[in-house]
N, C-alpha and C positions, 0 to 999 in steps of 0.2 A: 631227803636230807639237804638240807641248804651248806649253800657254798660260801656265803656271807664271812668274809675278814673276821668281821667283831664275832662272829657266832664261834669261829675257831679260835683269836684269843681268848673270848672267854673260857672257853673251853680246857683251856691248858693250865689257867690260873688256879693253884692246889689251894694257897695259904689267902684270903683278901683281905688280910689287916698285914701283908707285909707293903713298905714300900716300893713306889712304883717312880715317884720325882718327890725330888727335895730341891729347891730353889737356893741360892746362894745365899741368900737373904734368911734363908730357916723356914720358908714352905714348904709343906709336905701332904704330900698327895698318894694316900694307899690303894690299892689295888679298888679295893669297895668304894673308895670316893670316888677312885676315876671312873668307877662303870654307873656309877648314881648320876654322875654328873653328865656322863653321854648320853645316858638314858635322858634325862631332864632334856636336853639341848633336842635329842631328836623327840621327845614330846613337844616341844616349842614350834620343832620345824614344821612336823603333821600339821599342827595347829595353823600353821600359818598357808599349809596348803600343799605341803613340798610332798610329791607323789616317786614313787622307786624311776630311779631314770631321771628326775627333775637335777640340776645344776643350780649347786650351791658357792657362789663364787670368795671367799676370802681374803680381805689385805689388811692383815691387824701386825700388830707387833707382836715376839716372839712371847708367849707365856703356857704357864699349866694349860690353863682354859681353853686358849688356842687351840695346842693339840689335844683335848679333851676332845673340841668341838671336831674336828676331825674325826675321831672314833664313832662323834653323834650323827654325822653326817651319816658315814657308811652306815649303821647300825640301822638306820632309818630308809634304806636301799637307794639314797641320792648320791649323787657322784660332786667327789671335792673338788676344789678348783681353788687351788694355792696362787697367791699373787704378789709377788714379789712385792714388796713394802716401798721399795724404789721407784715404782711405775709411775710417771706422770698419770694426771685428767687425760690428754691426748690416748696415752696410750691406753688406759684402762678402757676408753669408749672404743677401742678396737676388741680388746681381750672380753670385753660384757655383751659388744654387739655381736659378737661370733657364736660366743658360747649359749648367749642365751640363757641367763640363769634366774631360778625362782626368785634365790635370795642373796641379796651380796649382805658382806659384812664387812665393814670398817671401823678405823679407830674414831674416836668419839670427836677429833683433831681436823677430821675431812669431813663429816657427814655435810656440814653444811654446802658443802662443793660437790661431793658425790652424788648425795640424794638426788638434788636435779636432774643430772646426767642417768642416773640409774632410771629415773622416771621416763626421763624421755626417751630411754631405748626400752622399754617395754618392762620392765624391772617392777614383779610385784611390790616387793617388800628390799626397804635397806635400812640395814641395823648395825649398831655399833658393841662393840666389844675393844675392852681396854685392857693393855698390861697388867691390873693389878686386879681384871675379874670385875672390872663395873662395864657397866653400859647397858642399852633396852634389849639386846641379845640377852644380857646375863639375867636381866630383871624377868621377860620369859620363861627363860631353863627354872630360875629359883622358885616362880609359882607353878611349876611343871610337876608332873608326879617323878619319881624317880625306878617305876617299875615301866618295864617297856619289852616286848619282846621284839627282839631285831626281826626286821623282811626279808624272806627267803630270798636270796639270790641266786644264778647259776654261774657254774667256774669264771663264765666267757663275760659276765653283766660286769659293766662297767663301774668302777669303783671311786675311779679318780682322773683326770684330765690335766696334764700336764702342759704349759708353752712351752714349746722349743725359744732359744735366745734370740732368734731371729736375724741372724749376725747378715743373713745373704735372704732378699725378698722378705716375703710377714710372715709373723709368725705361727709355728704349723702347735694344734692341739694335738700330743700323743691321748691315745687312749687306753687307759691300764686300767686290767679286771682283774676280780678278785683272785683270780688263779695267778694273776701276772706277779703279785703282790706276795702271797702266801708265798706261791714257791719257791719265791729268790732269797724270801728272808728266813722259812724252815732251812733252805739247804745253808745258808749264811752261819745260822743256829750251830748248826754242825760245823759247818767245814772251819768255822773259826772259835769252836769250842766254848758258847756261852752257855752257862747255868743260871740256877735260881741264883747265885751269890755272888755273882757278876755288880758289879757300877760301874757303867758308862759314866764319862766326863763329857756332855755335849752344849758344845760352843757354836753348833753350829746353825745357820738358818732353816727352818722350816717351811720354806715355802718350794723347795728343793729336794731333789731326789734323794740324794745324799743325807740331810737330816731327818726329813721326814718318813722316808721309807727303809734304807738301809740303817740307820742310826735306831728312829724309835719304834720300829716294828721287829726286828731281830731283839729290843726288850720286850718287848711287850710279847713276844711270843716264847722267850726265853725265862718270863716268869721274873724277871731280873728287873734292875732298877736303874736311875740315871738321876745325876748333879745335871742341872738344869739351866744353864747359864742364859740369859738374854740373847749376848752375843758372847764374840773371842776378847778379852780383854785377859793378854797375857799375866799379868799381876795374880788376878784373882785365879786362872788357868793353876798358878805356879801353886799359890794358895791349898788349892780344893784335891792336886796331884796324887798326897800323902794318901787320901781318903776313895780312892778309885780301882778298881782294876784294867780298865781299859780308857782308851780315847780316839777318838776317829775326828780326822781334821784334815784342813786342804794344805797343800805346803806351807802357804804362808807362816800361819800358825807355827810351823815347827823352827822356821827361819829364826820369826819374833822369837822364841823361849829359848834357841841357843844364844841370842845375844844377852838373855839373863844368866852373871852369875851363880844365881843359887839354883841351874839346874844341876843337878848331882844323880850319880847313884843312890844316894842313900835316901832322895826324894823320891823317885820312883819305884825303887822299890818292890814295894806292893802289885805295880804295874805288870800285867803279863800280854798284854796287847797294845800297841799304836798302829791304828792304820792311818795312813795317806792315800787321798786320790782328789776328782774333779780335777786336777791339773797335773803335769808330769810333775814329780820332784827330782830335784839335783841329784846328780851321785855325790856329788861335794856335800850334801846338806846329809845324804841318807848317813854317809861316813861319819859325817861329825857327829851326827846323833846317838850313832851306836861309841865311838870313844866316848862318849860325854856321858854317856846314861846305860851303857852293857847291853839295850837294844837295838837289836835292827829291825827300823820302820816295812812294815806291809803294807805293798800298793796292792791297787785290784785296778778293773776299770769297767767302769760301766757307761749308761748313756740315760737320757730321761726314757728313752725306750723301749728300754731295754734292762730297767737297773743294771743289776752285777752281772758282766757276762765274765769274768777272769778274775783270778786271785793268784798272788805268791802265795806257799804252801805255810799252813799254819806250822807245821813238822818240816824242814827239809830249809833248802836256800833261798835265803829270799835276797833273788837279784838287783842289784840298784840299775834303775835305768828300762825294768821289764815288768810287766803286769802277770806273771805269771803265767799260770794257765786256765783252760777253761774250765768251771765251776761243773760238777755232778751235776748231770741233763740239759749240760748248752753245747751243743755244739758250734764248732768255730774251722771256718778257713778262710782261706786266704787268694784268692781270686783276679785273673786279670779286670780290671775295672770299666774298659769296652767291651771285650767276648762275653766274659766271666769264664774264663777257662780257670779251671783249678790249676794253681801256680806252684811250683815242688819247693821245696822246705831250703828255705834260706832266700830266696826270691821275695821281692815286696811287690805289692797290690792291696787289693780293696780288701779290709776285713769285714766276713758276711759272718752273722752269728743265725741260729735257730735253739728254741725250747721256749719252752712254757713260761718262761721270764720275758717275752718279746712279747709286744706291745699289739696290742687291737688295730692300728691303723692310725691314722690322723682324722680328728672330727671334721666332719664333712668337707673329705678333702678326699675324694673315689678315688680318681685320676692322679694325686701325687702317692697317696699308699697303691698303688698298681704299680708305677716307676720306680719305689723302693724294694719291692720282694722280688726275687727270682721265682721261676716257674715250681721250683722244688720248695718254696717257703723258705727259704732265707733270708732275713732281711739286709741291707747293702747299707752298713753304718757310717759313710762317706769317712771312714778313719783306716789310712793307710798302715799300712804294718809289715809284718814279719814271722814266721816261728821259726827258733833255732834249733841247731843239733839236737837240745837238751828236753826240746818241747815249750819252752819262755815263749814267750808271747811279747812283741816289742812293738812298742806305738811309734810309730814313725811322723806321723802328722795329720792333718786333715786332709783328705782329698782334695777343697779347695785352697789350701794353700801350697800343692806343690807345685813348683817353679820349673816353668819350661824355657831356657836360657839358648839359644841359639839349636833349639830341637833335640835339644837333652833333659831330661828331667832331673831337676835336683830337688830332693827332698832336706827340706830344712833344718829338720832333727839332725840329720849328717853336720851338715855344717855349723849347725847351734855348738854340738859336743865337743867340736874342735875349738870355738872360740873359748869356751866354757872350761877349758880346759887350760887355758891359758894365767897364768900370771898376773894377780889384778883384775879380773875381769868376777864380776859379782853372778850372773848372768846375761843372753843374751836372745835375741829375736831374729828370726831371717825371714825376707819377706820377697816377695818377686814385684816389681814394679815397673811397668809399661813404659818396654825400651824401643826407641828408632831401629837399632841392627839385633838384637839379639831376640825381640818379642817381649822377654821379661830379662831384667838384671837384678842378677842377686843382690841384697842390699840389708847391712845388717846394724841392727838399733842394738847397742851395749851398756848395761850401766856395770860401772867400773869401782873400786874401792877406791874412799876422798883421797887414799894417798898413791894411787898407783899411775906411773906416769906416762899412760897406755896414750897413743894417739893411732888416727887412721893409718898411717905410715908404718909402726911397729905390727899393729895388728894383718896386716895386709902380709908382711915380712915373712911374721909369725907362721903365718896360715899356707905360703907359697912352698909346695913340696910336703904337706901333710893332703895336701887337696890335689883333686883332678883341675885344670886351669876354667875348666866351666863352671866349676862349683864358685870359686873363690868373688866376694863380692868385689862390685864394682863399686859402691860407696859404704863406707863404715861411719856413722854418727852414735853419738853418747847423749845419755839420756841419766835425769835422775833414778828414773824407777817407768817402768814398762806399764800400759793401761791395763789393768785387769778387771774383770768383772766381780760378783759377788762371790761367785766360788774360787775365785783364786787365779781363774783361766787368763791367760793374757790373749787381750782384744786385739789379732793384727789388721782386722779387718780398719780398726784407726789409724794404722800407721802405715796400711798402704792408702789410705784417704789423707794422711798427713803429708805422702811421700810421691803422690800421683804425678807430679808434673818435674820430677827431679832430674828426668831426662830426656824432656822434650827440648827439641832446639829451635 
């Protein structure tokens, strides 16, 4: 029996004239089109030479077809390779020369820039594929037959290749197989209660864990359907609300919609789920949400590695500020980060996760998937944390960014929630940057409300007797709005490259 993604959603699909995506615009894509249409795509791919195992690379912009061609990909046993629409030339000839892929595809917008580059790294074939379903991709799949039986695969066979952000050194390729995939989004299915009469609201990118795996495979396995947005363009978000039952987005999103007055209860409604994650959310933002609308937002947290390793309880409390707990068949602790001695319950260190959602390794990278497992299979998610009394699960920060000030560690989230807490202050960032006496000094970038009359001097005030005196920064600056990435993440890895020389003398 094959282990094949596409082979199990098809599989579950009862009804194939229900739908599966309807586009903002009034496209609409039933279950039967979408499986005609993978088929087509992975007829295309054979055709072109794409063998099980072969790397199929991706940088188109968000549409049906897009993730259609994803289903065709797997379906065809080649492994996807999502690319950020953001990526320079430079950097794509990093992510093409690594991976090595049969076939890249782009929008119709770069071909003339990419095909060279593709050619000269070895790149059989590059094709283009457009927002609205044109390009020599789609002209392909359309002469293609739409009967195909998908290639057997087994649990461990590789499905799809993920880049890590690359925030420290280049970027590493996860490698996630078809068990990696299945299992986090069946046990997802469950633990957050989606049916066939489920619609999703998804605004969000697909070239990401988060939209592409967690968002459209928890439908597609749930038989369920999803509004299809390009991107987040709160207006239209506010729009399509009435018409949903769920929505999964990264805080920003939920920031933007409280500054709309027409969110209400009586818009949402309908609504019986919002999740948040890719980046922590406010307690300030989770509160306002639940006065404003009668719910309260569920975080989870996952990694490209790992998808979902935690969830707050679809039943029970969902704490603001905590990622719940761990998901049915992950296990999780919580670990000194040099020994890896297991650390007792309330203590922070390294959070190690293991199950069947954890990732293959890094492509051809032996030696740094060796450094990330423990001897027992755990993998070492460089993300610090916590569990409490309750069993919560609390994110604390990245491994590299906590702050060692005069031979103390201060972890950042401490001192974020204090600023954050304060009077005026919108949110904040804390960062450690290379001091003469202390090694690192706390230093914290704030963006503030236009009307609050915060300066370094009150905040310092503020913060003096709420903190240990190592915690408390040594310089406070304001900022319009904090560098974040596409998912919402904020990049301090800028702001200690902004802030590098702030106390040298």
């Amino acid at each position: 029996m094959s282990d094949n993604l596409y082979t199990l959603i098809r599989s579950r699909i009862q009804d194939p004239a229900k739908t599966f995506i309807e586009t903002g615009e009034g496209r609409v894509f039933s279950y039967a089109d979408t499986f005609a249409l993978a088929q087509r795509f992975a007829n295309a791919l054979v055709a072109l030479g794409v063998q099980p195992g072969d790397r199929v690379a991706v940088q188109v912009d968000k549409s049906p077809e897009a993730l259609i061609l994803y289903l065709g990909v797997i379906a065809a046993g080649a492994i996807y390779l999502p690319l950020n629409v953001g990526y320079t030339l430079a950097e794509l000839e990093y992510f093409i020369g690594d991976a090595e892929p049969r076939v890249v595809v782009c929008r119709p917008s770069v071909e003339k820039d990419l095909a060279p580059l593709a050619q000269k790294l070895g790149v059989a074939h590059c094709l283009t594929l457009g927002s609205k379903g044109e390009g020599s991709l789609m002209d392909k799949a359309n002469a293609a037959s739409p009967d195909f039986q998908a290639v057997a695969r087994q649990a461990d066979d590789l499905a799809a290749i993920l880049y890590t952000s690359g925030t420290t050194g280049r970027s590493k390729g996860a490698m996630l197989s078809h068990r990696n995939l299945s299992s986090n989004a069946l046990t997802l299915v469950d633990y957050w209660r989606f049916t066939r009469d489920d619609v999703l609201l998804h605004a969000l990118p697909i070239f990401h864990t988060h939209g592409l795996f967690v968002a459209s495979n928890i439908i597609l396995l749930a038989g369920a359907a999803m509004i299809f947005l390009p991107k987040f363009d709160a207006e239209e978000v506010l729009k399509q609300l009435p018409r949903v039952t769920s929505m999964m987005g990264v805080p920003t999103f939920y920031v933007r919609l409280l500054q709309s007055p027409d969110l209400t209860r009586d818009l949402v409604k309908h609504v019986r789920l919002f999740v948040s994650g890719s980046a922590p959310l406010l307690a300030d933002t989770h509160k306002e949400w639940e006065a404003r609308t009668g719910h309260r937002i569920l975080e989870r947290y996952g990694m490209t590695e790992t998808n979902m390793n935690t969830s707050n309880p679809y039943d029970g409390d969902r704490v603001a500020g905590t990622v719940g707990f761990p998901l049915p068949g992950v296990s999780l602790r919580i670990a000194d980060p040099e020994s890896g001695k297991i650390l007792a319950q309330g203590e922070i260190g390294m959070i190690e996760v293991k199950g069947p959602n954890v990732f293959q390794g890094y492509w051809r990278m032996p030696e740094k998937t060796a450094a990330e497992f423990r001897p027992d299979g755990f993998f070492i998610t460089g993300d610090l944390g916590k569990i409490d009394e309750r069993g919560y699960v609390h994110i604390v920060g990245r491994g590299k960014d906590l702050i060692i000030s005069g031979g103390y560690n201060v972890y950042p989230k401490e001192v974020e929630t204090e600023i954050d807490a304060l009077p005026g202050v919108i949110e904040s960032a804390v960062i450690g940057v290379q001091h003469p006496d202390f090694g690192e000094g706390v230093t914290a970038v704030i963006v503030k409300q236009k009307d609050a009359s915060l300066d370094e001097a009150a905040v310092l005030k503020a913060l003096d007797g709420r903190l240990a005196k190592f915690k408390l920064p040594k310089r406070v600056f304001f900022h319009d709005d904090l560098p974040r990435n596409t998912m919402g993440k904020v990049q301090k890895n800028l702001l200690r490259e902004q802030y590098k020389d702030l106390y040298k003398r």
